[in-house]
N, C-alpha and C positions, 0 to 999 in steps of 0.2 A: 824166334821160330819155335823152339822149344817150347813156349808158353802157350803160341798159335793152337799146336799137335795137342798138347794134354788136354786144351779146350775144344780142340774140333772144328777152329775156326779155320770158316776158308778164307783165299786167299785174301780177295777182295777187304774182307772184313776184317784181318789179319793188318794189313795194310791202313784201310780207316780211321784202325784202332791205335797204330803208331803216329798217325798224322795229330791226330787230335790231342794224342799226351803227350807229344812233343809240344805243343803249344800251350795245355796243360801248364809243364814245366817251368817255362819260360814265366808265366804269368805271374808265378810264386819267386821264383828265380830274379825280377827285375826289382821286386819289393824290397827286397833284401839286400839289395848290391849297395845303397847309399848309405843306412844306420853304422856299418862296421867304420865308415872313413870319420862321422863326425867326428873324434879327436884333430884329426886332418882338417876336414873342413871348416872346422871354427877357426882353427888359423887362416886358410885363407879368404873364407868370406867374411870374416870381422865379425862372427856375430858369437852367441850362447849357445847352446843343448836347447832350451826352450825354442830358439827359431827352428833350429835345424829340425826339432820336434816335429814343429808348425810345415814345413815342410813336407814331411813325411806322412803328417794327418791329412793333409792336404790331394796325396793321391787316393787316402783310403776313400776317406768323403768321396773326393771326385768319382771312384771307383764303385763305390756301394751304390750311390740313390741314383745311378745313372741305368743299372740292371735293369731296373723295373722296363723304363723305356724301351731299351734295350730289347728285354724279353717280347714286347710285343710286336717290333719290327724283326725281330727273330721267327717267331711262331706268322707272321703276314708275309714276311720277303725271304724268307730263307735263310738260311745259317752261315753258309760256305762264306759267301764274301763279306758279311760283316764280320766273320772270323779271319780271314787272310789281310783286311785293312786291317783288323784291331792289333794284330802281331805286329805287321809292317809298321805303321802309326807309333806304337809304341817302346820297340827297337829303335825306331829314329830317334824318339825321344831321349831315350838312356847314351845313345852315341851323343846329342848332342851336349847333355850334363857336363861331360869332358870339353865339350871344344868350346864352350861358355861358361866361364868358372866364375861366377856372379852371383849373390843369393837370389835376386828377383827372378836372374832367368831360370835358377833354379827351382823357384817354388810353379815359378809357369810352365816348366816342364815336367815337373812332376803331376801335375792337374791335368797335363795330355797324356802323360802316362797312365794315369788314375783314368782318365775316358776312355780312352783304346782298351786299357785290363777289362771293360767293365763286359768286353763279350763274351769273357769265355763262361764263363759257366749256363747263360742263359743258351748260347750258342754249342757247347759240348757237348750238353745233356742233351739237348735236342735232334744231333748228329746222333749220336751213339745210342740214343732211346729208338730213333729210326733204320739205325743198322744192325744192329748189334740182336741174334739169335735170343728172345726174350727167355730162354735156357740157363743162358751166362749172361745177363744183363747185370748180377749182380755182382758178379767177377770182374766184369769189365769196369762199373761202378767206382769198383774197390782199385783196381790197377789205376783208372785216372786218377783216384783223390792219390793214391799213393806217390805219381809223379809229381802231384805238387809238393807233395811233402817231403820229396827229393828234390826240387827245386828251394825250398828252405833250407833244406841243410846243405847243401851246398854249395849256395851263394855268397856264403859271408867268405867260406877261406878261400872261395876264386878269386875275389876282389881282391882281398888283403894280399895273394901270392903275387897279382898283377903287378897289385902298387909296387908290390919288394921290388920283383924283378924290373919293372916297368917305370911306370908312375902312372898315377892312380887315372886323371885323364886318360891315358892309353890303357887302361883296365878298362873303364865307361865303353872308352867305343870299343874296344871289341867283344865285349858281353854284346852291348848292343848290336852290333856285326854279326854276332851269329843270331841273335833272335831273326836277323831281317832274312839269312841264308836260310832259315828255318820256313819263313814265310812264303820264299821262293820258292823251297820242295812242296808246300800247300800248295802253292798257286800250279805247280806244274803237274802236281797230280788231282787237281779239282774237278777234275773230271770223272773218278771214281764215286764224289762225295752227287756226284750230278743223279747216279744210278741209288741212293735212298729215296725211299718215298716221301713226297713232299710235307716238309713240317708245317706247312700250314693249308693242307689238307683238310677236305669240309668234314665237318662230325657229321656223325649217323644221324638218321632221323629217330627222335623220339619212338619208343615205344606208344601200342597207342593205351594212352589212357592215365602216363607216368608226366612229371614236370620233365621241361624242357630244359637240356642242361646249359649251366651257367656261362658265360662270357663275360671278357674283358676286367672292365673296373668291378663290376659286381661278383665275378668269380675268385678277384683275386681279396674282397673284402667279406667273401663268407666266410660262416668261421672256423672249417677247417684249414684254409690256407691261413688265415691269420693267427691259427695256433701255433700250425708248421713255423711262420715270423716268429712268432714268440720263443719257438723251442728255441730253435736258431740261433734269437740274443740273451738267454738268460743260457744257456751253455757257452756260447764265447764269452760272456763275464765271467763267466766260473773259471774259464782257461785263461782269462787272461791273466789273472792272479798269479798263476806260474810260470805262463811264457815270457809277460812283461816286466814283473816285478820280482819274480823266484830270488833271482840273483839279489836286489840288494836285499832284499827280507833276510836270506841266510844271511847275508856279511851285516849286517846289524845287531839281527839276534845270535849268532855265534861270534864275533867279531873275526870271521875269516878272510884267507882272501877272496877278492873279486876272482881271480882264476881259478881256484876251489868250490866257488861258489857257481861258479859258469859253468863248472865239469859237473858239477851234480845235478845243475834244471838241463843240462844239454842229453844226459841219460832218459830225462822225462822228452823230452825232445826227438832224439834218433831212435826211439824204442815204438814210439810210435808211428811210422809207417811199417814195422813189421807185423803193428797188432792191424792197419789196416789189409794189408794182404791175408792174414789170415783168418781177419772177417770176411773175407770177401769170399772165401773158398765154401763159409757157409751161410751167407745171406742167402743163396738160391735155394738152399734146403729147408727154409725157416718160415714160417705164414706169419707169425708174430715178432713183424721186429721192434714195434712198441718195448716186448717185455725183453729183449736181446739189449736194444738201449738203455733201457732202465736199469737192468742191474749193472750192464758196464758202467754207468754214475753211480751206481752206489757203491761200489768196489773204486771208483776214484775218488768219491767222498770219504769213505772210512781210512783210505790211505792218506788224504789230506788231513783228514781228525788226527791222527793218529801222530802225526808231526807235530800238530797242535800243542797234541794234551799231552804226549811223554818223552818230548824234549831228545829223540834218539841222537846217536854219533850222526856224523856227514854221513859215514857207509852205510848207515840202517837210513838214513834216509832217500839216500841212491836208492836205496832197495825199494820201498814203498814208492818212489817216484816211475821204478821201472814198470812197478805194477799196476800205477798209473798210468801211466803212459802206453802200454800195451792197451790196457780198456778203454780208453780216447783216441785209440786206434780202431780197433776194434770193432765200435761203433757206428764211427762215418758209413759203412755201406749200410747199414740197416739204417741210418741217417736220410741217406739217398734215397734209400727204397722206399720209405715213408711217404717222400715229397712224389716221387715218381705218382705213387699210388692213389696220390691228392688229386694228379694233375689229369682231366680230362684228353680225349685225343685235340693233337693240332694245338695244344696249351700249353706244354712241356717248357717251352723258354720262358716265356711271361712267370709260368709259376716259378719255375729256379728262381728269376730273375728276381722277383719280390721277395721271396722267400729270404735267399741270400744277403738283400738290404738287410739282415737280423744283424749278419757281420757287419756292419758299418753303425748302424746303432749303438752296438757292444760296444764298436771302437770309441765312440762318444762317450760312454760311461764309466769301463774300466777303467782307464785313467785317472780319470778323475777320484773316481770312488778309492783306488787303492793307494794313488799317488797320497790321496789326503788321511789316507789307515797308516801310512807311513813318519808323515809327516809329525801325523797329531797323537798317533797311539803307539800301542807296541806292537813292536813287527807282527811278533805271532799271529796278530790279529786277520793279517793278509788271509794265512793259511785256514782262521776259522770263517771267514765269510766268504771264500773260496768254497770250502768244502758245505757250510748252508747254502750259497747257492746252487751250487751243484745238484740237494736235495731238491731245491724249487724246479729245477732240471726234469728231473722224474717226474715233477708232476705233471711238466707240459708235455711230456715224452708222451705219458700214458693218455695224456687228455687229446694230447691229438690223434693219437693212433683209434681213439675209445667213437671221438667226432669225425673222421674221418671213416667208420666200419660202418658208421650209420647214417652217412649223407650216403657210402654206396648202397645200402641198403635200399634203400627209399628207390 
């Protein structure tokens, strides 16, 4: 309520705005709940780290290239209930992981997982593009991405206190358990999200004498949106470098431990929803968030150099990680705001939705590409083709904000 007041948000919209980053949350939140147990679950499904992998890829895929669809039965039927099945859908899912402790039925429920996650983003931004006082749309922006990234950090030491206290089964379902209680407070107030103007709403008519604006497959392959994609996956490579593989790169190249090595990328980690909230306080004040993003990558590239090339202690590099970490916080609203501004009216979902497919591409290639810098080279190297990509970063930062000033133009 405090946050409501400072914003000026009334009630109704106050209310909207919890409904949706509560689901938010969760989205992030169920991603997370299986990778802490594999130690666990290779003993009991009999298998390796590589399946249990495969498993795991297996919701992202399912989750990424499903958006797109997604988004345009989003922006055609509305948001409300393909957002309250996909919570409901996908809570069942995570309860049932526990009460089927098999790798097959595991990898199939994780792919229903992956399908049901795949609404919120085309389905949130579309609620909250059409509620939410276009004053603090980039406040609000900034408070969703930042739920999920409280749903990250979160999830892993819920699970693991469950198992202590519990066992891990009865950790599943009741993660799961509450996403579905969660789904039920949607459904019981969906009646507030009824009173947004309809997201799929006919566009204006043409000006006369201007081109007719874009639709469906042809708007989501002009090439502003397809830079938006691109920005999308050549910045989650750049991150994945640290989120995915931080930890062993340090315990290689310093020969530390794995817990040492996990408390210094987990600073780049937890530092980062504070840099989102406090981008988010000034995305609404800013016309160019091209150039707002672009130096937050460069300020995370020269922190990644900087690991590179002068070999600092763990503590100097906490430190540069934080500083990262804060401007990849930072960034996500002017991030948002970018695509918002891509997105014609009654388009909102479809574009999120394709856009977002970037994360699901990354996921296809970060691994690979760093698993095998690992493998075949020396660690450091992680950190320098982290921080070059990052710079290719900026370039699509600037190129889409540069193609996107002048398709509105036109």
């Amino acid at each position: 309520m405090e946050i409501s007041a400072r914003l000026g948000m009334p009630p109704r919209e106050t209310r909207v705005v919890g409904i949706i980053c509560a689901g938010h949350f969760f989205s992030h939140f169920f991603l997370l709940l299986v990778p802490p147990l594999f130690p666990v679950l290779r003993e009991i499904y009999g298998v390796g780290f590589t399946e249990l992998g495969f498993a795991t890829a297996c919701f992202s895929i399912a989750s990424g290239f499903t958006q797109i669809p997604v988004g345009f039965m989003v922006d055609r039927y509305g948001a409300k209930k393909l957002l309250i099945w996909g919570l409901a859908t996908e809570s069942i899912a995570i309860c049932l992981i526990g009460v089927f402790p098999f790798y097959g039925a595991l990898v199939m429920l994780m792919i229903a997982a992956g399908l049901s996650n795949s609404v919120f983003h085309p389905a949130d931004y579309a609620i909250l593009n059409a509620t939410v006082d276009k004053s603090r749309i980039g406040r609000i922006f900034s408070f969703h991405t930042f739920t999920g990234y409280l749903g990250d950090a979160v999830a892993p030491a819920t699970i693991l206190v469950l198992a202590s206290l519990f066992d891990w089964r009865v950790g599943m379902f009741v993660c799961g358990l509450l996403g579905l209680i969660t789904a039920g407070v949607m459904w019981a107030n969906a009646g507030i999200l009824d009173e947004a103007p309809a997201t799929n709403a006919k566009q204006p008519d043409a000006a006369p004498g201007s081109k007719p604006a874009l639709t469906g497959w042809a708007l989501l392959f002009s090439l502003p949106i397809l830079m938006g994609l691109l920005f999308f996956m050549v910045m989650s490579i750049a991150n994945g470098g640290l989120r995915t593989f931080g930890v062993s790169a340090l315990h290689e190249l310093y020969q530390t431990s794995l817990g040492e090595a996990g408390f210094v990328i987990s600073i780049y980690l937890s530092v980062a929803p504070i840099g989102v909230l406090a981008g988010g306080w000034v995305v609404d004040r800013i016309k160019r968030q091209d150039i707002v993003a672009a130096v937050c990558i460069l300020i995370i590239a020269t922190c990644v150099f900087a690991i590179a090339i002068f070999d600092p202690p763990l503590w100097g590099i906490g430190v540069l990680l934080a500083i990262a970490g804060f401007g990849n916080g930072f960034l996500a609203p002017s991030r948002d705001m970018i695509v918002r501004s891509l997105a014609p009216p009654g388009a909102i979902g479809s574009v999120f939705g394709f856009v977002s497919s970037g994360f699901a591409l990354a996921g296809i290639v970060a691994p690979v590409l760093y698993g095998w810098l690992l493998d075949h080279s020396d660690p450091r190297n992680v950190f320098w083709v982290s921080g070059f990509v990052a710079l290719i970063t900026i370039v699509t930062v600037l190129g889409t904000g540069s193609v996107g000033r002048r398709a509105a133009a036109r």
